[in-house]
GUTORTOR-320922 format. One record per atom (N, C-alpha, C): residue number from 1; residue in one letter; atom name; z, x, y. Coordinates in steps of 0.05 Angstrom, whole numbers. Layout:
REM GUTORTOR-320922
num;residuo;atomo;w;u;v
NUM;a;CA;Z;X;Y
...
//
This chain:
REM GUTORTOR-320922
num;residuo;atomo;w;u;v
1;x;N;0;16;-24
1;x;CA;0;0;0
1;x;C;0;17;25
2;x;N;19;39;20
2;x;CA;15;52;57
2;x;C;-11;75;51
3;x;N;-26;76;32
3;x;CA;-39;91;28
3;x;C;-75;75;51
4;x;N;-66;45;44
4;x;CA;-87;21;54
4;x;C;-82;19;90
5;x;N;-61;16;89
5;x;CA;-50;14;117
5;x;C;-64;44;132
6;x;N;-54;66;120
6;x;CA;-57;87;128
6;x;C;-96;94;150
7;x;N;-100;81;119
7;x;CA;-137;88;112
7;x;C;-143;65;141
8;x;N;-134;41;146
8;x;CA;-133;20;167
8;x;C;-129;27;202
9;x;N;-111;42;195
9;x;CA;-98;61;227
9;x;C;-120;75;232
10;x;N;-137;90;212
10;x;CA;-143;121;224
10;x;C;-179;102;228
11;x;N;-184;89;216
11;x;CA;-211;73;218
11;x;C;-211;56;249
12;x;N;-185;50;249
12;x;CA;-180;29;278
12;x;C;-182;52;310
13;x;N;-169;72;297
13;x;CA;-169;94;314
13;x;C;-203;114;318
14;x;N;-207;109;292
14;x;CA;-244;121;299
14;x;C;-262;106;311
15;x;N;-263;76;304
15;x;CA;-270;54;322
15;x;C;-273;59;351
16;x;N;-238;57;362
16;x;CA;-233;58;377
16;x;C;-253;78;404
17;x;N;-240;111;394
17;x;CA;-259;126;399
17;x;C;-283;127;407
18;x;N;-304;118;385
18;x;CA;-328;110;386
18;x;C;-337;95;413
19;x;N;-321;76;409
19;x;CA;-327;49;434
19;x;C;-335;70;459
20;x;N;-304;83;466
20;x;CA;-295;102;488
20;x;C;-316;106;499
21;x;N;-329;123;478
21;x;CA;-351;147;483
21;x;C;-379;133;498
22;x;N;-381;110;471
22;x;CA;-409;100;484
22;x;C;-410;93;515
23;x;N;-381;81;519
23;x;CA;-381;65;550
23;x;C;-387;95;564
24;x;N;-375;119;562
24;x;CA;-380;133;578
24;x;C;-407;149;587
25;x;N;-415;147;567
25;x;CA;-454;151;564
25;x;C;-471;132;567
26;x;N;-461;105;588
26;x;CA;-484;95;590
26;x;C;-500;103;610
27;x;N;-524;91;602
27;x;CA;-543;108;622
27;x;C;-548;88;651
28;x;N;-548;105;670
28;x;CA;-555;87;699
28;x;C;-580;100;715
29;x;N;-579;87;733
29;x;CA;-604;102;747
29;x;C;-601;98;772
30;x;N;-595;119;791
30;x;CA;-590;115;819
30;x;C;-614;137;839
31;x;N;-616;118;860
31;x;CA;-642;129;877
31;x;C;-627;135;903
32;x;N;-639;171;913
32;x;CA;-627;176;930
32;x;C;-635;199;941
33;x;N;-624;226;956
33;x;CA;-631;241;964
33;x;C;-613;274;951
34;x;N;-633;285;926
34;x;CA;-611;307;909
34;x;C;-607;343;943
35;x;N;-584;346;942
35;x;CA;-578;365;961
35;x;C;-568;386;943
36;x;N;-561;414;958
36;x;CA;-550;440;948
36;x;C;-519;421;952
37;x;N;-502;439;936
37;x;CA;-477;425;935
37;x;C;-468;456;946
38;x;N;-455;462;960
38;x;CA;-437;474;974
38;x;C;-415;475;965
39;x;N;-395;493;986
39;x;CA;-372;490;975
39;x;C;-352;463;986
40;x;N;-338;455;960
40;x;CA;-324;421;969
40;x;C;-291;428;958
41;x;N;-279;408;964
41;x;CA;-252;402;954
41;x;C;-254;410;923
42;x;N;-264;383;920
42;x;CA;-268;377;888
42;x;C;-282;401;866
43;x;N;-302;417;877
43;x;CA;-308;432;861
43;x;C;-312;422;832
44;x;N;-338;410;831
44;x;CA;-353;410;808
44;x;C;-383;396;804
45;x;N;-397;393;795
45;x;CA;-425;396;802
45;x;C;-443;418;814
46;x;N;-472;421;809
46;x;CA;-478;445;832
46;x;C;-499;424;852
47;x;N;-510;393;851
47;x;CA;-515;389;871
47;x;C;-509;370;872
48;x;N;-514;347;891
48;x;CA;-509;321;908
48;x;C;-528;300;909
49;x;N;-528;269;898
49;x;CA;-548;261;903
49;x;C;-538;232;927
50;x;N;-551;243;954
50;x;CA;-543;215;976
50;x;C;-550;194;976
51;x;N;-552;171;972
51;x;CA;-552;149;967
51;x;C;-538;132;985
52;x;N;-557;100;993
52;x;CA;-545;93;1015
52;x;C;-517;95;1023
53;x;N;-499;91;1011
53;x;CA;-475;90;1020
53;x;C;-447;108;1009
54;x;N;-464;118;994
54;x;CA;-443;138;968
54;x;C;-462;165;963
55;x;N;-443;177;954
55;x;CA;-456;208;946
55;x;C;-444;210;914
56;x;N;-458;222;895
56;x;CA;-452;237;871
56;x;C;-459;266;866
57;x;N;-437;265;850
57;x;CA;-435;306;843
57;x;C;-455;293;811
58;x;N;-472;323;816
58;x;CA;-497;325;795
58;x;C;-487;349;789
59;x;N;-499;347;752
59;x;CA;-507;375;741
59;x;C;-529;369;722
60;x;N;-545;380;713
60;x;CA;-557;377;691
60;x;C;-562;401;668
61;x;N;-565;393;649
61;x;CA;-569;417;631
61;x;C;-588;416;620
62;x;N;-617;407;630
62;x;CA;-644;405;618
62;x;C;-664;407;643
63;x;N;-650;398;659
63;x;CA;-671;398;687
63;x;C;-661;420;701
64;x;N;-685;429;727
64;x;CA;-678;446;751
64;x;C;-672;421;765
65;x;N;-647;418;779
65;x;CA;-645;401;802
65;x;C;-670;418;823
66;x;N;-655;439;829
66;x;CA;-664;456;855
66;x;C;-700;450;857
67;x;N;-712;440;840
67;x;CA;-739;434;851
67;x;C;-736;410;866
68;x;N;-718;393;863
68;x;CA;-722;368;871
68;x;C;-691;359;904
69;x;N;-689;394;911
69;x;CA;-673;395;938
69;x;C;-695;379;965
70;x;N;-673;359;976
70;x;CA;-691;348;994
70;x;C;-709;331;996
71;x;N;-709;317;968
71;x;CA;-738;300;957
71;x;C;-723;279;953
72;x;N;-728;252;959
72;x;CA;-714;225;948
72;x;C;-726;220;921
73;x;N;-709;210;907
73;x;CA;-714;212;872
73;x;C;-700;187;860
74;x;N;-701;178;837
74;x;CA;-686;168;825
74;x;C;-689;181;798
75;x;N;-653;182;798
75;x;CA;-646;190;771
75;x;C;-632;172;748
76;x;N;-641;185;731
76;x;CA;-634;171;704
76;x;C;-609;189;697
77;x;N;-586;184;686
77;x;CA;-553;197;677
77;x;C;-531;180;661
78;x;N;-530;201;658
78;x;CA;-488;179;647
78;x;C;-463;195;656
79;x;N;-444;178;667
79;x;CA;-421;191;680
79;x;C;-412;218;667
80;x;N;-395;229;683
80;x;CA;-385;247;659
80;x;C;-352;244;658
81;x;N;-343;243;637
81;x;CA;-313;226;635
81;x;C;-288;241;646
82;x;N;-268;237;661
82;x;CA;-253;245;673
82;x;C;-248;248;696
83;x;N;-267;236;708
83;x;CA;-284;239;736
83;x;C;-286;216;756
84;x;N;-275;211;778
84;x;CA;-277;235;797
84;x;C;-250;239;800
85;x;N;-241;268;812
85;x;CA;-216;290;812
85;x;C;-217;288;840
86;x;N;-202;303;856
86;x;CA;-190;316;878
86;x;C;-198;292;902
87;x;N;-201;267;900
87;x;CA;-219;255;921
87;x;C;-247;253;922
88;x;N;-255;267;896
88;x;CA;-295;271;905
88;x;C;-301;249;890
89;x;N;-325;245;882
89;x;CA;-354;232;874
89;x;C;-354;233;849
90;x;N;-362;206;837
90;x;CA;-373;204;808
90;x;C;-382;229;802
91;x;N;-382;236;768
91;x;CA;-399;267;764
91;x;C;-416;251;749
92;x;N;-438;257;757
92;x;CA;-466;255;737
92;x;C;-477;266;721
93;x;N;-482;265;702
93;x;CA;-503;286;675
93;x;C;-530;283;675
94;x;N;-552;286;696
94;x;CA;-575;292;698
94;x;C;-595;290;678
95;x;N;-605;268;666
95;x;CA;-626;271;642
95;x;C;-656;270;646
96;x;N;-657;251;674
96;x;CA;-688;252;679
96;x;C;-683;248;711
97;x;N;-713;264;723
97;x;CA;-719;250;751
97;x;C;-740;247;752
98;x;N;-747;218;770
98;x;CA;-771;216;773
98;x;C;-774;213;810
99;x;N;-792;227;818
99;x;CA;-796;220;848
99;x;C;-808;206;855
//
């Protein structure tokens, strides 16, 4: 019996997990203006994408942002979890841009 229970906890707990993760990878798509990110409070991201009324910290690990400094774009991403810290901006994970 606690062998069933046991097997119950750790499945409810992988579930669980799972869920977490997906919400945190969904994908969005925001249109805006990608900048050099400078130095900030928050420190993290290497650029910025402006957007009418909000700004996000970008990184990507498949794209060059830096071709697309200065250019209005929309990007395709998913949050990145833990985020945002010190007062800053959503962090974004960079998967596509299209201009």
């Amino acid at each position: 019996m606690k062998a069933i229970i046991l097997s119950l906890v750790t499945s409810l707990i992988f579930l669980t997990t799972n869920c977490d993760r997906q919400n945190s990878e969904e994908q969005m798509k925001l249109t805006g203006t990608i900048e050099s990110q400078g130095i900030t409070s928050y420190q993290y991201g290497t650029h910025t994408l402006n957007a009418e009324d909000e700004f996000y910290a970008l990184k990507s690990e498949k794209i060059s942002l830096d071709e697309y400094v200065g250019k209005e774009v929309t990007i395709s991403g998913s949050k990145i979890e833990g985020y945002p810290v010190d007062g800053g901006p959503d962090y974004i994970l960079v998967t596509e841009v299209k201009e």
